[in-house]
ZAVEXFI-489535 format. One record per residue: residue in one letter; x negated, y negated, z negated of N, C-alpha, C in turn. Coordinates in pm, whole numbers, padded with zeros to 5 digits, always signed. Layout:
N
aXYZXYZXYZ
...
***
This chain:
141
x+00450-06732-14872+00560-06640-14854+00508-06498-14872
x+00579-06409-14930+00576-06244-14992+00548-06185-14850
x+00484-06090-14836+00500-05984-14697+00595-05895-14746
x+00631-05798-14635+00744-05712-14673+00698-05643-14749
x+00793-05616-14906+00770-05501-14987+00800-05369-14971
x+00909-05327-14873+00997-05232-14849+00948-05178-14708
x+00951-05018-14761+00920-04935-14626+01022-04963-14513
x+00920-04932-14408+01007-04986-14301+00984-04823-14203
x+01111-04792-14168+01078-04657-14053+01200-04711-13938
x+01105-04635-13840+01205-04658-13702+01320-04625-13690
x+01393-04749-13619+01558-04658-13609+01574-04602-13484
x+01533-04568-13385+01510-04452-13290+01403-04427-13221
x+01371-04310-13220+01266-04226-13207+01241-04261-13038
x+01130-04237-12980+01101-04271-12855+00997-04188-12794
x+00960-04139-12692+00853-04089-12604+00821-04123-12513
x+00718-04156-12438+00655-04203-12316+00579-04126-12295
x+00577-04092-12174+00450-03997-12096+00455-04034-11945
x+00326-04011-11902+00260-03976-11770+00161-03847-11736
x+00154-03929-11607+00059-03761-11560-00102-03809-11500
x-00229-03766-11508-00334-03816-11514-00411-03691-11422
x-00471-03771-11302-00582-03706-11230-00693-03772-11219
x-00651-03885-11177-00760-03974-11141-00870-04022-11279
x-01017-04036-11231-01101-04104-11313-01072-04244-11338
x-01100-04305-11471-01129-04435-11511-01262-04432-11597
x-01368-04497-11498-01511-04497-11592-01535-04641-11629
x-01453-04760-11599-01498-04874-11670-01444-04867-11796
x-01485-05048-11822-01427-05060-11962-01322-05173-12000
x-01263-05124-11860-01077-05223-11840-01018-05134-11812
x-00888-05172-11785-00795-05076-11745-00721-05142-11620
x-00813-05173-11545-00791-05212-11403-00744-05116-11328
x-00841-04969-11327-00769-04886-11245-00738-04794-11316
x-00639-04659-11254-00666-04508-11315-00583-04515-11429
x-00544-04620-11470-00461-04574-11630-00363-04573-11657
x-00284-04405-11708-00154-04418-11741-00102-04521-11801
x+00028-04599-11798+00111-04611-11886+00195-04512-11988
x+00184-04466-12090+00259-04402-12185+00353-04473-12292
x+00328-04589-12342+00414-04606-12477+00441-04771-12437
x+00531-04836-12408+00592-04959-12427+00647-05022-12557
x+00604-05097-12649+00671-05116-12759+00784-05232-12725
x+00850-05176-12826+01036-05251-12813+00959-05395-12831
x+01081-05479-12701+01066-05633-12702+01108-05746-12810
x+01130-05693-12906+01166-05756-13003+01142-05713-13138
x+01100-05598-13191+01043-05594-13314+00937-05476-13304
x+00909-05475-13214+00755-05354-13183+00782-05223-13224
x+00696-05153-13243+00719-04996-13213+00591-04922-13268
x+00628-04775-13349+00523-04722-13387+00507-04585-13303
x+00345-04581-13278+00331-04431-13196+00239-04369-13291
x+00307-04219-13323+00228-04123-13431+00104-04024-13373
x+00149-04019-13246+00049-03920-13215+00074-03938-13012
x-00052-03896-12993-00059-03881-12835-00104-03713-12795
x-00057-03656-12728-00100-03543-12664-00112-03535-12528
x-00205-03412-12480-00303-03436-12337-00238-03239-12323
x-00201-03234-12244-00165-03094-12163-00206-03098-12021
x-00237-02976-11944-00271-02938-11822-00153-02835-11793
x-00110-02945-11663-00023-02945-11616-00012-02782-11546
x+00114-02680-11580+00075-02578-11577+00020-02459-11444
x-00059-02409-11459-00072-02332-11320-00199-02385-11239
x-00253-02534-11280-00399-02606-11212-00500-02587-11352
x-00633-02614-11312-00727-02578-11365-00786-02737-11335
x-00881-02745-11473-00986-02926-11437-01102-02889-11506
x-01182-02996-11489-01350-03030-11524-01297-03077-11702
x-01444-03073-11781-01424-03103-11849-01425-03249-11837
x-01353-03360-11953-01332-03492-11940-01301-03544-12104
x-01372-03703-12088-01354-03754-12213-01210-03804-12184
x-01113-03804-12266-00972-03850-12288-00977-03938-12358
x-00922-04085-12303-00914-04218-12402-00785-04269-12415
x-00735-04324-12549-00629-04383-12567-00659-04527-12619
x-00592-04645-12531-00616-04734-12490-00463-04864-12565
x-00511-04952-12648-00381-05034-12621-00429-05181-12602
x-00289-05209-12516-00298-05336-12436-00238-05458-12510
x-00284-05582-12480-00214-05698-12572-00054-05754-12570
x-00039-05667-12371+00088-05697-12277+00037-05814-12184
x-00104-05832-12176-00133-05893-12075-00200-05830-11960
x-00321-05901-11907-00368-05839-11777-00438-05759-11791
x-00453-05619-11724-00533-05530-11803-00640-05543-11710
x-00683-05592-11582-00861-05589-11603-00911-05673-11685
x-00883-05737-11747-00937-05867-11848-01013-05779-11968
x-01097-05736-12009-01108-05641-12153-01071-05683-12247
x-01073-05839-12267-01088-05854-12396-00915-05824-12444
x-00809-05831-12315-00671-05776-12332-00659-05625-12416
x-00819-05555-12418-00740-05413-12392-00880-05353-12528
x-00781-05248-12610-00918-05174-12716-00868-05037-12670
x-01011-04972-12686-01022-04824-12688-00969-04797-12862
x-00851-04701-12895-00841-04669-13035-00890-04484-13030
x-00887-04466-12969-00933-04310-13024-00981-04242-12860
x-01067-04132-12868-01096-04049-12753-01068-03892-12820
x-01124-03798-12709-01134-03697-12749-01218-03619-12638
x-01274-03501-12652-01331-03421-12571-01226-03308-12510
x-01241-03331-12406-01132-03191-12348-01195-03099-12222
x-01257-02983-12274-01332-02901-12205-01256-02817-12078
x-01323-02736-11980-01271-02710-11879-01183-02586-11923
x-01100-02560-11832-00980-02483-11874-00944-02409-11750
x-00983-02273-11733-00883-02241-11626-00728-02203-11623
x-00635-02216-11605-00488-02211-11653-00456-02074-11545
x-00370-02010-11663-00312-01912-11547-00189-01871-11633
x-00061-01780-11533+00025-01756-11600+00101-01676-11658
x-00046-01642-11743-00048-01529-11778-00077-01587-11971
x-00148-01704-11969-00234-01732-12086-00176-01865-12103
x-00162-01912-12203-00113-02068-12259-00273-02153-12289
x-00239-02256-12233-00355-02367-12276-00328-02431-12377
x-00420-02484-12458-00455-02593-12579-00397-02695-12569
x-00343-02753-12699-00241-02878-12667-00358-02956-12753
x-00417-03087-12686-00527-03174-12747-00415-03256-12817
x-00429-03318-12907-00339-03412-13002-00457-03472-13079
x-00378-03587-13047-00473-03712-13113-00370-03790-13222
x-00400-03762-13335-00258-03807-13458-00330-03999-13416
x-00260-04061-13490-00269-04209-13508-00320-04240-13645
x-00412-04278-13678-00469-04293-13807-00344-04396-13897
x-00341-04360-14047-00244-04416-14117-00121-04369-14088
x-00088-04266-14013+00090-04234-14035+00104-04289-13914
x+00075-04375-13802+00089-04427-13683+00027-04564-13704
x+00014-04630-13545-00003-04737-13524+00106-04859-13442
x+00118-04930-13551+00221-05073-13499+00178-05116-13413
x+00294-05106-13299+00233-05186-13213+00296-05290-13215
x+00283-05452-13129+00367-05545-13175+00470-05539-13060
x+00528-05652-13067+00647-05644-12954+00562-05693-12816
x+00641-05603-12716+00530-05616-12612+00378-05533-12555
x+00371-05520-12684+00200-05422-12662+00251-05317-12544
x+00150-05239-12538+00146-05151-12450+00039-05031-12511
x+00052-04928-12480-00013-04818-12471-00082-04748-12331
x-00171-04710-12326-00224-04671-12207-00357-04552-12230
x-00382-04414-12087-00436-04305-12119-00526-04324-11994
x-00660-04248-12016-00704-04281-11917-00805-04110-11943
x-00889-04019-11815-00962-03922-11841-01108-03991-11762
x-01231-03976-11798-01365-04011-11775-01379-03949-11648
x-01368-03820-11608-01409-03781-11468-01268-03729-11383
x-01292-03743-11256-01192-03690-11200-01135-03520-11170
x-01059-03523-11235-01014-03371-11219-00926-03327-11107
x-00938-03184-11097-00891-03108-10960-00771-03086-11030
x-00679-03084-11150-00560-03046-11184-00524-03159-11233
x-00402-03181-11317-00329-03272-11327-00304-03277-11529
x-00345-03381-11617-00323-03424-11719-00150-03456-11739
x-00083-03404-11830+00008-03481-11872+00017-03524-12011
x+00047-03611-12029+00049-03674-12129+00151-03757-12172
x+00173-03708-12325+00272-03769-12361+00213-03829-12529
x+00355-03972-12573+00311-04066-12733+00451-04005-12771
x+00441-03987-12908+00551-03971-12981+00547-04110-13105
x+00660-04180-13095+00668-04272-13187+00789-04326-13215
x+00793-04446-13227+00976-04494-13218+01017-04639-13271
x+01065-04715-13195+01092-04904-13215+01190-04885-13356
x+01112-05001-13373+01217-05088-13507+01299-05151-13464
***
């Protein structure tokens, strides 16, 4: 049988976000890790990009930022769960006076399919004194 020949784009657009203080230093997602992106239960979902903001008015340590997706099963299990991209996000004092850096992590290829069910998930390496928010921009088929 043919795979699909014909582009396929989402018929509504979607966002998920959370908010991130706490450390996650293993290599599950047992503890510490946002939920951000749920893909639609029936024909999955693409996320184009993830972004990491400090939440405004707190200040944090620097921290590795990981974006994480899940199979939709148990997430201390690893073999449920892959690291797809990190990033470095250095210390920041915020004030309100000055705008902070928006970290964006695009999705390699135009986004990543997730299937029906998957999950998306964010996690920061050390624990910070301010507050991560984070948000996926993508959208179900």
């Amino acid at each position: 049988m043919a795979g699909n020949v014909n582009p396929i784009f989402a018929a509504v657009g979607k966002i998920g976000w959370a908010q991130l203080a706490a450390a996650n230093t293993g290599a599950d997602l047992s503890t510490n890790a946002a939920l951000i992106f749920t893909a639609d239960a029936t024909n999955g979902s693409i996320v184009n990009e993830v972004r990491a903001k400090y939440l405004p008015g707190t200040s944090t340590v620097a921290t590795a930022f990981r974006v994480w997706i899940n199979n939709g099963s148990t997430l201390s299990t690893t073999t449920n769960n892959t690291l797809v991209a990190e990033i470095t996000i250095p210390i920041i004092s915020t004030s309100q006076t000055s705008a902070t850096a928006d970290y964006v992590i695009p999705m390699s290829r135009g986004g990543i399919i997730l299937p029906p069910g998957y999950r998306m998930y964010a996690t920061i390496g050390t624990y910070s004194t301010g507050t991560f928010m984070i948000s996926a921009y993508g959208g179900d088929y």
